[in-house]
C-alpha positions as CSV (number, residue, x, y, z in Angstrom):
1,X,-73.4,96.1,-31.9
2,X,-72.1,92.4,-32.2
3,X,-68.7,94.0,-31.3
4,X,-69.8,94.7,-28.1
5,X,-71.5,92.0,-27.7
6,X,-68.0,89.6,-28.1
7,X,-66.7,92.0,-25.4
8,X,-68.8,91.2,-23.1
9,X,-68.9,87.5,-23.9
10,X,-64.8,87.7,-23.5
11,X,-64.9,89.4,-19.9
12,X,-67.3,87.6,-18.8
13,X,-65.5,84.0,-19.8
14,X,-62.1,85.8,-17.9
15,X,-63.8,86.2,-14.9
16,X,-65.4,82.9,-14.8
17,X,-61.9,81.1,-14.7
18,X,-60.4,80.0,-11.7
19,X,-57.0,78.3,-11.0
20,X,-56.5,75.4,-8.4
21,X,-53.3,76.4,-6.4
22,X,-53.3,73.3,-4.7
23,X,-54.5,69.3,-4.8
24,X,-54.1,66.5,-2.7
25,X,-53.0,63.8,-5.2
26,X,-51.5,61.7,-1.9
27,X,-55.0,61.3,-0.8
28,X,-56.2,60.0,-4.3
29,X,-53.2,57.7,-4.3
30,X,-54.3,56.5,-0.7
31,X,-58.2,56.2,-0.4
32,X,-60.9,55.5,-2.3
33,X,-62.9,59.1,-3.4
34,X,-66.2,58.4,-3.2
35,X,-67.7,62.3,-3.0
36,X,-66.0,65.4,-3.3
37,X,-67.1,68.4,-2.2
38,X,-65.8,72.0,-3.8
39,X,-65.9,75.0,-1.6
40,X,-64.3,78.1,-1.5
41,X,-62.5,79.5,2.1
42,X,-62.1,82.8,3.6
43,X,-57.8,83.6,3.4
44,X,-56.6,87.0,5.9
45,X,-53.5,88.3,5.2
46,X,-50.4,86.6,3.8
47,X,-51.3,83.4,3.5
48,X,-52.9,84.0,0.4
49,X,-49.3,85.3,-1.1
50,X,-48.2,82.3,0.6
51,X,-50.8,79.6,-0.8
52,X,-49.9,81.7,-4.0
53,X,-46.5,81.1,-4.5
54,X,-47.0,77.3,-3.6
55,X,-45.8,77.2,0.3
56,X,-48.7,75.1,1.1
57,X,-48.6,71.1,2.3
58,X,-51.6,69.4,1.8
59,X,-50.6,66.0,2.4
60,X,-52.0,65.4,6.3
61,X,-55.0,67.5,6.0
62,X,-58.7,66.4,6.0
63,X,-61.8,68.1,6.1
64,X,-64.4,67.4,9.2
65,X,-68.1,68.5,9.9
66,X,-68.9,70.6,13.2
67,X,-72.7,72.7,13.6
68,X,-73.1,72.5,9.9
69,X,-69.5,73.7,8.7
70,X,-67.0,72.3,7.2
71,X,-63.4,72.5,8.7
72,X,-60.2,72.0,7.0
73,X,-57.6,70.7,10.0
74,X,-54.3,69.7,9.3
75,X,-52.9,71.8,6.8
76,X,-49.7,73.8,7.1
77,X,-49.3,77.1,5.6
78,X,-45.7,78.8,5.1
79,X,-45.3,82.4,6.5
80,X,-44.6,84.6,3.2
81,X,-41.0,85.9,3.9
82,X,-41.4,89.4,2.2
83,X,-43.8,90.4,5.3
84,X,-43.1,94.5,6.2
């Protein structure tokens, strides 16, 4: 029974593990973080093969605050070539 119970415990621990594909270290460089906020956001498509592989620029975005959401503007996402 404690065999299945380490299981458990293993998949569990897999699942709860998520990688950051990207960071803004300009804008720790630049300002002064005073809050940060983590959210998740809702990818269609290839994007997310794009983000992925690391075609993503970070350096000009910013977040702003509109009826209670938060937007992310500024941020350029590479098309993923193998598209087809």
């Amino acid at each position: 029974m404690a065999k299945v119970f380490n299981k458990a415990n293993k998949s569990i621990r897999k699942e709860a593990v998520f990688k950051r594909l990207s960071e803004n270290r300009y804008a720790k460089f630049q300002y002064e973080i005073l809050e940060t906020i983590e959210a998740g956001i809702e990818l269609l498509g290839t994007e997310v093969k794009s983000i992925r592989n690391g075609n993503v620029n970070l350096r000009d975005g910013y977040c702003s605050f509109r009826d209670g959401e938060i937007l992310l503007l500024n941020v350029h996402i590479s098309p993923h070539k193998n598209v087809g």
